[in-house]
Structure formats: structure tokens, C-alpha cells
C-alpha positions as CSV (number, residue, x, y, z in Angstrom):
1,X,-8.6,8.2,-16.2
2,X,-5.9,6.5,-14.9
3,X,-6.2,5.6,-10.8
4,X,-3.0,4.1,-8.7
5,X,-4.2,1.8,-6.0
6,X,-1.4,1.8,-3.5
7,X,-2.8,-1.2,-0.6
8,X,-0.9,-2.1,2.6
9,X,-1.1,-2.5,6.2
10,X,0.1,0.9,6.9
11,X,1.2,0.8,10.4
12,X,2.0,3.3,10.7
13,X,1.7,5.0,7.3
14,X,5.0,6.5,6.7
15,X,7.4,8.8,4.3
16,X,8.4,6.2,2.7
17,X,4.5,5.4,1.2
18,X,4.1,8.9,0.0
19,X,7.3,8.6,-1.8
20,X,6.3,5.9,-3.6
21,X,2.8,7.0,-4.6
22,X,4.2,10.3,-5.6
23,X,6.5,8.6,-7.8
24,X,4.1,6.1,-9.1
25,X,1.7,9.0,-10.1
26,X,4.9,11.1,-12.0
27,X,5.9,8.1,-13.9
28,X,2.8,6.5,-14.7
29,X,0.7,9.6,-15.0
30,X,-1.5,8.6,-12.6
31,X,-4.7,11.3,-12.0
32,X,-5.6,10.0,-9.1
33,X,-4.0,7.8,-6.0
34,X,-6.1,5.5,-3.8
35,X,-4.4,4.7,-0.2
36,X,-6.6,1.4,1.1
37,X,-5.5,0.3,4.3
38,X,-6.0,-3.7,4.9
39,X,-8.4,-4.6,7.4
40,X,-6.8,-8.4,8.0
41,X,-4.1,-8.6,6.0
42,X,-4.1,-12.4,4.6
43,X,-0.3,-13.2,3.9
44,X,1.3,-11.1,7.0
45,X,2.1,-12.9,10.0
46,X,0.8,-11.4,13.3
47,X,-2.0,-8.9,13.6
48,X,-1.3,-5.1,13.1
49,X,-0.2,-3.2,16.0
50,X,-2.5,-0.8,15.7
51,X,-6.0,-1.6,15.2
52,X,-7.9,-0.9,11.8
53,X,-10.0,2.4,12.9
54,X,-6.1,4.5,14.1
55,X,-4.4,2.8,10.4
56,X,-7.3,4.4,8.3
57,X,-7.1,7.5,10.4
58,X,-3.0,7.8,10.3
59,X,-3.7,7.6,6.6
60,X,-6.1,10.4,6.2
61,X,-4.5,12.9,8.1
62,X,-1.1,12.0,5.7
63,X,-2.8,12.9,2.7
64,X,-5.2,15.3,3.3
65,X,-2.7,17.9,1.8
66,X,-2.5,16.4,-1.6
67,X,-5.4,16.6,-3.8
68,X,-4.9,13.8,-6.0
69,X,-4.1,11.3,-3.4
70,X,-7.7,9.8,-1.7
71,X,-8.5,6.7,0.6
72,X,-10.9,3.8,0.8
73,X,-12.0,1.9,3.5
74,X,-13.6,-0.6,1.5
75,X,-11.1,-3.4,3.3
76,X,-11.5,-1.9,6.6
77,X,-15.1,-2.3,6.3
78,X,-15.1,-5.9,4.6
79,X,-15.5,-9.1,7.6
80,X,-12.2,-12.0,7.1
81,X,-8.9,-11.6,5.5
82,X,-8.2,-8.8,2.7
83,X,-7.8,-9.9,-1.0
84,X,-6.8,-7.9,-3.8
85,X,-9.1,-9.3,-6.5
86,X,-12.1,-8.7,-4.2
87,X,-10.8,-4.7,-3.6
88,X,-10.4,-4.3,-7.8
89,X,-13.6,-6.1,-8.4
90,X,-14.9,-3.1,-6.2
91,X,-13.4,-0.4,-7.4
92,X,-13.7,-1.4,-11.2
93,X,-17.5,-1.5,-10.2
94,X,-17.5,2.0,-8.4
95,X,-15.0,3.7,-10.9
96,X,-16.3,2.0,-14.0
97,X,-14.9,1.1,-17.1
98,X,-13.3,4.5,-18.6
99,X,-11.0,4.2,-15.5
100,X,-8.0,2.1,-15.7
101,X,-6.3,0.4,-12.6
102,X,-3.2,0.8,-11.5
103,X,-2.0,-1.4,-8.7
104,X,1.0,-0.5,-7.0
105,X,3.0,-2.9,-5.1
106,X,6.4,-4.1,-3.5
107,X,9.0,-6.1,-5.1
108,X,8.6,-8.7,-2.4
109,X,5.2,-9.0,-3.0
110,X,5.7,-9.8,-6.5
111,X,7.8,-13.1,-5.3
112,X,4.5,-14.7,-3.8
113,X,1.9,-13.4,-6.7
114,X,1.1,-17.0,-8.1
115,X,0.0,-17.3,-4.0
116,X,-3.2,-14.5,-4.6
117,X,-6.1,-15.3,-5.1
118,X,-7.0,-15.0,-8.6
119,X,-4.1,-13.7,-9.7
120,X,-4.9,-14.5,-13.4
121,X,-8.3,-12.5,-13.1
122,X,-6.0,-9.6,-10.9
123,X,-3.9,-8.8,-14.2
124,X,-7.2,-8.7,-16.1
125,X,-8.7,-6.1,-14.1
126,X,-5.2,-4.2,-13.1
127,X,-2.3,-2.9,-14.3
128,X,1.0,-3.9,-11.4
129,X,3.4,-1.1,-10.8
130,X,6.6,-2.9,-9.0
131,X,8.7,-0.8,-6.8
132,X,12.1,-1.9,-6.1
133,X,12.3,-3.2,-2.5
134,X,15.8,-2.5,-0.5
135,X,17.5,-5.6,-0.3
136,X,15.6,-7.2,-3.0
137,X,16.9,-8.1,-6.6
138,X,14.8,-5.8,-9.4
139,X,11.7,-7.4,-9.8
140,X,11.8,-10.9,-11.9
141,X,8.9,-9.7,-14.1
142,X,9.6,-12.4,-16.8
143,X,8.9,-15.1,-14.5
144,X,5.9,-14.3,-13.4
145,X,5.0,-13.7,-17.7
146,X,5.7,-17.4,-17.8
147,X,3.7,-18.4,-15.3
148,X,1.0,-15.9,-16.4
149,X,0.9,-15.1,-20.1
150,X,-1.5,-12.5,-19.3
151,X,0.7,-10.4,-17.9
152,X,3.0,-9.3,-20.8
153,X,2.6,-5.7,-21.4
154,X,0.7,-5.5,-18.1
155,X,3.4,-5.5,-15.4
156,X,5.8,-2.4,-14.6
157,X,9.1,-1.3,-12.9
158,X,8.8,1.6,-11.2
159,X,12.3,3.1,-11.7
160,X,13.0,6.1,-9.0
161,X,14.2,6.4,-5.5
162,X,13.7,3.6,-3.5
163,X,13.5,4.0,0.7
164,X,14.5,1.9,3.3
165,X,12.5,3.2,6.0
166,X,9.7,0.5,6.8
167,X,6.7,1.0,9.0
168,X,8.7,-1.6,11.9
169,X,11.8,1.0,12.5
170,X,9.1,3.6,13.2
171,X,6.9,1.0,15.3
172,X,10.5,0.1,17.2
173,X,11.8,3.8,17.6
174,X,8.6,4.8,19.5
175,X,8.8,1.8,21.6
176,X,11.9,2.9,22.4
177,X,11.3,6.7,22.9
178,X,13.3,7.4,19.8
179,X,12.3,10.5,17.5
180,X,10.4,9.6,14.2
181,X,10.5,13.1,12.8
182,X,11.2,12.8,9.2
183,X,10.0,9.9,9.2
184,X,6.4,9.9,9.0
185,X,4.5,13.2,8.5
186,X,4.1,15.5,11.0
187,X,0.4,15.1,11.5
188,X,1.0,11.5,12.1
189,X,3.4,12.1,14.9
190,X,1.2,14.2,16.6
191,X,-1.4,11.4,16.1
192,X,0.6,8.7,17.5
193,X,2.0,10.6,20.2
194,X,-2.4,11.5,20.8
195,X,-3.5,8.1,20.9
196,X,-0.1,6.9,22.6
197,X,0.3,4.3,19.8
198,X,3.5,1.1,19.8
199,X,4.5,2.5,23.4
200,X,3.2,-0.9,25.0
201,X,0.0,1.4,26.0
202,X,-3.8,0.6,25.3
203,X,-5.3,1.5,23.0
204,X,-8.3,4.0,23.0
């Protein structure tokens, strides 16, 4: 079987994500897609707006109506910063070893992969899908083959659609008292308008 992994800080999960994952799963013939929200992201700056517990929830509730696409807390539930290697090691463990990984991730992210931890032991476990990032050059996959052999024949473009809506312009627009429809699903709207999320408010 063939699982996409599809990690990030989700904050708010948005249109955009599901975009991605459903491309990622066309291209690559994925089976299966696994959302996994960060718990402490280790390379963002600032802490997530909203806290871990309304991420993993915002998440569920956007994919509940496809089957193939699942998620994990397993970084939610794991103390300190998130780490890739320590999230494949898991699921490589759970899913065992008829099931290959698929990890898909940002052009920008690529940039700073020599900065992971383990990143030579990430490529042995995973296979990187790279989606083209708006206002980012296509993803300099050769490089990082230089820097880590093990990569050749291991690292992908994901070719498709790419969106410029980011998880920020729907954080700002509810600040603001801006609509978001369109731009997350609709069962996340009616979330973050329930739990008054990125209007300044507490959180409950």
C-alpha cells in the first residue's frame, strides 16, 4: 500500500491542504492520506494561534467526508518540538513494512531539509512529494541529491495546481471580520466561528 503523510501546523486547516492531498493521492496513487497536525512545530517561529486540541479537531471535521483521507495525533500527543523522523519511525512501526511512505511537503520546506533531523535516515524510511510553493522557484531537487545521495530516485515534483491561499490570510480575514467562505471548508467555518477562533477572543 502506498500512504501520503501530509504534516503541518494546520491553523487553520484550509482548501488549499485538501488540494494538495487530493492531488498528491491522483498523481502518486496514493491509497490512503494521513493529515498529522504538529503539536510544537520545531522550525516555525511563534506558537500556533490556536492551541493543539481545536488544530486536530479543525482537521477531522475537513476530512471526514473523504474516505481515503485519515488523521493522526501521534504529534499532538508526543511532549517537546515535532520531528519528522520521529512521526515516520512511528508510522513505519504501526503500518509495517508492506506499506510505503509518502511524505508530502512544501517547496519551502525542501530549502532547509539538510536542517531535519536525520534527514539522511528520513529518505530511508520516506518517499518526499514536493509541491510547488507560490512565489517559490520549482523545487531544486538536484541539490539536495548532492548533498544526500540517497535521495536519487526518492524525491518528487508534484506537478498540478498550486494555491496561494495560506492558513495566515484566513487567520487575518477573521481578525478582521472578513468572510473565509471558499476558503476553508464549511464545517471549519462553522467551527471557528463556534469556538470564536483568531478574533482576539479566549480560547475555550
Amino acid at each position: 500500500m502506498k500512504l501520503g503523510i501530509l504534516g503541518g501546523t494546520f491553523d487553520p486547516v484550509h482548501c488549499g491542504h485538501l488540494l494538495i492531498a487530493e492531488e498528491a493521492q491522483s498523481r502518486m496513487e496514493l491509497q490512503r492520506v494521513l493529515f498529522c497536525p504538529a503539536g510544537q512545530p520545531r522550525l516555525r517561529t511563534g506558537e500556533p494561534e490556536a492551541s493543539a486540541h481545536h488544530r486536530l479537531e479543525m482537521v477531522r471535521w475537513a476530512v471526514q467526508s473523504n474516505p481515503d483521507f485519515s488523521v493522526s495525533a501521534i504529534e499532538i500527543g508526543r511532549k517537546g518540538p515535532s520531528y519528522t523522523i520521529d512521526t515516520l519511525e512511528t508510522l513505519r512501526q504501526q503500518e509495517g513494512p508492506g506499506t510505503d511512505l509518502y511524505f508530502i511537503m512544501g517547496a519551502d520546506t525542501l530549502e532547509g531539509f539538510d536542517q531535519w533531523k536525520e534527514p539522511g535516515r528520513v529518505l530511508e524510511l520516506c518517499r518526499l512529494v514536493v509541491v510547488k510553493r507560490p512565489g517559490y522557484e520549482d523545487p531544486e531537487i538536484e541539490s539536495v541529491i548532492r548533498t544526500f545521495p540517497a535521495a536519487k530516485g526518492r524525491v518528487f515534483r508534484l506537478q498540478g495546481p498550486c494555491s496561494k491561499l495560506s492558513a495566515r490570510t484566513v487567520r487575518q480575514r477573521v481578525a478582521m471580520g472578513l468572510p473565509i467562505d471558499g476558503l476553508v471548508p464549511q464545517v471549519v467555518k462553522a467551527y471557528i466561528d463556534e469556538q470564536c477562533l483568531y478574533k482576539g477572543e479566549e480560547e475555550t
